[in-house]
C-alpha positions, 0 to 999 in steps of 0.5 A: 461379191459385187466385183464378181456380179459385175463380171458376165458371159453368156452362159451368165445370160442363158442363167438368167434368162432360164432362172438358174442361179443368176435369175435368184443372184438378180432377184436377190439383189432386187429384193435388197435394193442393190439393183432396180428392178427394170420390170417396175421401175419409173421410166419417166425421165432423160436418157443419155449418151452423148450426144444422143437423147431420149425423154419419156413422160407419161402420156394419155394411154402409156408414155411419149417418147422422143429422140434426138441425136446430133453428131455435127455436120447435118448427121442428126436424127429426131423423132417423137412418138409413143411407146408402150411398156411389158415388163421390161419390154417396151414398144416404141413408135416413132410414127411413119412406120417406124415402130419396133420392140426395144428394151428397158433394163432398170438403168437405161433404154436400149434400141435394136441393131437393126430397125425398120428402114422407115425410121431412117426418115427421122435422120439425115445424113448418115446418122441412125438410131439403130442401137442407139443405148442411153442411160437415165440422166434424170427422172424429172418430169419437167427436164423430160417435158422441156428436151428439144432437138438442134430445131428447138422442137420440144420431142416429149411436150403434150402437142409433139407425139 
């Protein structure tokens, strides 16, 4: 039965979403521990895809959040900010205009195709952090406090949001 959970189409999504027979299989495999639950999950931790890096720590009112990319060749990207969770909706904010809705499924951090044009003033060159999908490496408090981009700037510290 796992091989076949693992299968998907749109109309499995469309299941999900409007709580037919999918929504009670991801219940049901919730409720018996398969697989997390995203709505209540810790997001606290390192997120990655090589080369791209998040981390998030609880912060004063929600959490911090930072981001580092470096493909090489002056292509980077790093912001930090804060971002707010509903369910598995989360609200990220990179400062500088560059706020946007992304999404936490229960293994990883998901960031939209498209984003604000402000946050292309976190990256240089051609690099982006439009769709930009990490999954949790860690959930260490202190690997997500210590995360720095190619400057050496810790991106979830106390003092960087």
């Amino acid at each position: 039965m796992l091989a076949l959970a693992g299968c998907s189409s749109k109309q499995d999504a469309a299941d999900v979403a409007s709580g037919g027979a999918g929504a009670r299989l991801e219940q049901a495999a919730i409720a018996r521990g398969v697989i997390r639950d995203p709505a209540s999950a810790d997001l606290t931790g390192v997120y990655a895809s090589d080369p791209e890096r998040v981390c998030v720590v609880p912060g004063e009112s929600d959490f911090r959040i930072g981001v580092t990319l470096d493909y090489g060749e002056r292509q980077q990207c790093s912001a930090a900010g804060t971002l707010k969770r509903s369910g598995e909706g989360l609200k990220v904010d990179l400062g500088d205009g560059c706020a946007f809705d992304a999404r936490f499924d229960g293994q990883g951090i998901r960031f939209p195709g498209a984003l604000p044009d402000a946050c292309s003033r976190q990256c240089t060159g051609r690099a982006t952090m439009a769709g930009l999908s990490v999954d949790m490496l860690s959930n260490s408090l202190s690997e997500a406090t210590a995360l720095a981009d190619a400057k050496g700037r810790a991106l979830c510290a106390p003092d960087s949001g």
